[in-house]
C-alpha positions as CSV (number, residue, x, y, z in Angstrom):
1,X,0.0,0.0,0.0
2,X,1.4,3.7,-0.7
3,X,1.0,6.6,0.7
4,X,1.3,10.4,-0.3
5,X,5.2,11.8,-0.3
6,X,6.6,15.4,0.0
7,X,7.6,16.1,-3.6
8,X,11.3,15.2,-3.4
9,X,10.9,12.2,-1.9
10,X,10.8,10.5,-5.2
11,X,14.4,12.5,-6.3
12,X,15.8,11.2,-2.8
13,X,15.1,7.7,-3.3
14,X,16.5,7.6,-7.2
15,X,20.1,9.3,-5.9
16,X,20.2,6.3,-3.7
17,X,19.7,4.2,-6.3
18,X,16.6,3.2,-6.1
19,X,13.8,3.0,-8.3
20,X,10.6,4.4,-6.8
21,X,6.9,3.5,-8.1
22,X,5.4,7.1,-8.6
23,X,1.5,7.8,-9.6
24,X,0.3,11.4,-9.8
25,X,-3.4,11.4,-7.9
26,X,-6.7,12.8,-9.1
27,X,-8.5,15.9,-7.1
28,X,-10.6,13.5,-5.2
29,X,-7.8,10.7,-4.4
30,X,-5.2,13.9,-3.5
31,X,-8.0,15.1,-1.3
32,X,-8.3,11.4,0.4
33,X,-4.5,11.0,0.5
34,X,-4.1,14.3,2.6
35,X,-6.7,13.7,5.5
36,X,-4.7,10.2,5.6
37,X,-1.5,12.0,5.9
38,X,-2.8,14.3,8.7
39,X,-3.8,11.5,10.9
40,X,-0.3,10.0,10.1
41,X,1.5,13.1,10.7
42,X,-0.8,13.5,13.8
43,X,-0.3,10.2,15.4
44,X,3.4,11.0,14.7
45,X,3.3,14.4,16.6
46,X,1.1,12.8,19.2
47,X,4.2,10.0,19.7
48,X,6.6,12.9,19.6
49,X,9.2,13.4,22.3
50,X,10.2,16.8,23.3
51,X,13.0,17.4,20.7
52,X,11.0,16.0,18.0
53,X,7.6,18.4,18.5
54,X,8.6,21.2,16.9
55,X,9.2,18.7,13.0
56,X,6.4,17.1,13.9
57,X,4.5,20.2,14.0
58,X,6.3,21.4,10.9
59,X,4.9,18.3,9.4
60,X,1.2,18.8,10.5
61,X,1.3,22.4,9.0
62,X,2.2,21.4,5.5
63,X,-0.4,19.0,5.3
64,X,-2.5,21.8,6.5
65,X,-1.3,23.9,3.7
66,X,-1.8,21.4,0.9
67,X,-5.6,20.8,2.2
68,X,-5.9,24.6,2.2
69,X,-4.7,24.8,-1.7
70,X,-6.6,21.8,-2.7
71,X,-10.0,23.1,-1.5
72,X,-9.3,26.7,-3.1
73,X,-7.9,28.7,0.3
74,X,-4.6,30.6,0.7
75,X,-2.8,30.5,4.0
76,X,-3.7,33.9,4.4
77,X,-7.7,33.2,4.3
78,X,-6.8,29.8,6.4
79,X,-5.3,32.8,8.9
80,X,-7.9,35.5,8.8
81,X,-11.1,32.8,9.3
82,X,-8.8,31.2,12.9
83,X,-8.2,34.7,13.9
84,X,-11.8,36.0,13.7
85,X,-13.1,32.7,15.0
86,X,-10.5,33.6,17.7
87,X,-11.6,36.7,18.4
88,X,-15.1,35.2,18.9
89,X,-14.4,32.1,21.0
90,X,-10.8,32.4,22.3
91,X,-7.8,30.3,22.1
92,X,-6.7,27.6,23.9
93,X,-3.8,29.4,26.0
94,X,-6.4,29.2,29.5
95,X,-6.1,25.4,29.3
96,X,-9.9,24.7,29.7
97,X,-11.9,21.1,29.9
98,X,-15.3,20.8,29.7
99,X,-16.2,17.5,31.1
């Protein structure tokens, strides 16, 4: 089974003399292959020690950024809509559980 790659990967494995198995995906399957990818990169960060947060985070955040650009957003309207839904309903800095 395969899974969606950063773009270079591909390059990587070939200088190591390699041959990787590369398909392009359709809108739909790209779409699929990114919510997988933030649930990998999410268990990942979850798993995470201290020294390895701040990459995993990195990693979470590019996902983010390609489901932005697949569904027609720019980082700067993925920024504006979390800051006014911030203003409305806060953050998360006051640590709060509703249980």
């Amino acid at each position: 089974m395969g899974k969606l790659v950063r773009d270079k990967i591909p390059d990587i494995i070939r200088r190591s003399g390699r041959t990787p198995v590369v398909s392009v995906l359709g809108d739909s399957d790209y779409r699929a292959a990114l919510i997988a990818k933030l649930f990998e990169e999410s268990t990942e960060l979850s798993e995470a020690g201290h020294d390895e947060v701040a990459a995993e985070i990195g990693d979470v955040l590019e996902v983010l950024r390609a489901l932005a650009a697949v569904h027609g957003h720019t980082w700067h309207d993925i920024e504006r809509i979390a800051d006014a839904k911030r203003d409305e309903r806060g953050a998360f800095a006051d640590r709060l559980y509703l249980g």
